[in-house]
C-alpha positions in Angstrom: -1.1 10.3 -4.8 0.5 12.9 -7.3 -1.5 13.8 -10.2 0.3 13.8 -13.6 -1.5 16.5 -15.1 -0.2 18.8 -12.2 -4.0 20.7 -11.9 -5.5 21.5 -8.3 -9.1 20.1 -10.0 -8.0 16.6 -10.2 -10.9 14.9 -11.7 -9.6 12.3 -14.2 -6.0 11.4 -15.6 -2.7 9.5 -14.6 -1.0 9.9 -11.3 1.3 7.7 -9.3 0.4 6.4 -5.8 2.2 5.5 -3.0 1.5 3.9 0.5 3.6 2.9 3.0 2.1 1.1 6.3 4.1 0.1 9.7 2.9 -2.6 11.7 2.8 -2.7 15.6 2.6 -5.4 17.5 0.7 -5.2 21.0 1.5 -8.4 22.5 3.3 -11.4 22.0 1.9 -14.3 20.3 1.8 -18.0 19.7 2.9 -18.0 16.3 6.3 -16.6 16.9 4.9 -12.8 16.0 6.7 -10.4 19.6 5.9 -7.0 21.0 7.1 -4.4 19.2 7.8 -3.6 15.7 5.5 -6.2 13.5 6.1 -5.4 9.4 6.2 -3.2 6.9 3.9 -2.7 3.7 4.9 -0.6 1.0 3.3 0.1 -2.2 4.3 2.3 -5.4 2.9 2.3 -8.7 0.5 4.0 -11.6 -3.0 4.8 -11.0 -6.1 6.1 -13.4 -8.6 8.2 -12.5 -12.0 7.4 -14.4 -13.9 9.7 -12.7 -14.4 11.3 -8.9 -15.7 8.6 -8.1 -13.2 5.6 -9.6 -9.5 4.9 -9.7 -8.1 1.8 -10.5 -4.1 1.4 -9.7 -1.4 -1.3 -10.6 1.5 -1.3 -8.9 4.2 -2.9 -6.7 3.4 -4.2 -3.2 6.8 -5.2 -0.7 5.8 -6.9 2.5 7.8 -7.8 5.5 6.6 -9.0 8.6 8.8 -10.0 11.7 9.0 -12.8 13.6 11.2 -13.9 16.6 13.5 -15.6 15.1 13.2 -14.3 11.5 11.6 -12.0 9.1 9.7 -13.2 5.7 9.9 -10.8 2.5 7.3 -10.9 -0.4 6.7 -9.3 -3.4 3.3 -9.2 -5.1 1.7 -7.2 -8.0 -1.0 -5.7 -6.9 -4.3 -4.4 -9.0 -6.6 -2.0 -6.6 -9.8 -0.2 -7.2 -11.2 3.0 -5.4 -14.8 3.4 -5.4 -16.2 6.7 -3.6 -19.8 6.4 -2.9 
C-alpha cells in the first residue's frame, strides 16, 4: 500500500495497493492440480481510506492456476473492503 498524500500519519486519503500471492502445491491431486508450483494471484489498483479503521479498494485481480496438462488465466475486477476492529 503507498499512500498518495506521502505523510507517515496515514489516516485517510488515496493510495494505491498491491498484492501479489504464489500458490504451492503439497501434493498431487485428482483434479489434475501436481506438486509443485500451483498459481499465481496478483492484484493492483486504487484504494480509499475512510478512516483507521476502513478502506475500500477497486482494482484489478490476474489469476493463474496450473494444472498438468495446462494452465487457466482469468481476469476479474475486484471491489475489497478493510474493516479493523
Amino acid at each position: 500500500m503507498l499512500p498518495l498524500n506521502f505523510r507517515e500519519d496515514f489516516t485517510k486519503g488515496l493510495y494505491i495497493a498491491g498484492q501479489n500471492e504464489v500458490f504451492v502445491n503439497l501434493n498431487d491431486n485428482l483434479n489434475g492440480e501436481q506438486q509443485g508450483f500451483g498459481g499465481n494471484r496478483l492484484f493492483v489498483g486504487p484504494g480509499y481510506r475512510f478512516s483507521p479503521r476502513f478502506d475500500l479498494e477497486l482494482g484489478y485481480l490476474y489469476e493463474y492456476r496450473k494444472y498438468k496438462w495446462y494452465g487457466e488465466i482469468d481476469h476479474f475486477i475486484q471491489l475489497t473492503t478493510y474493516l479493523r476492529l
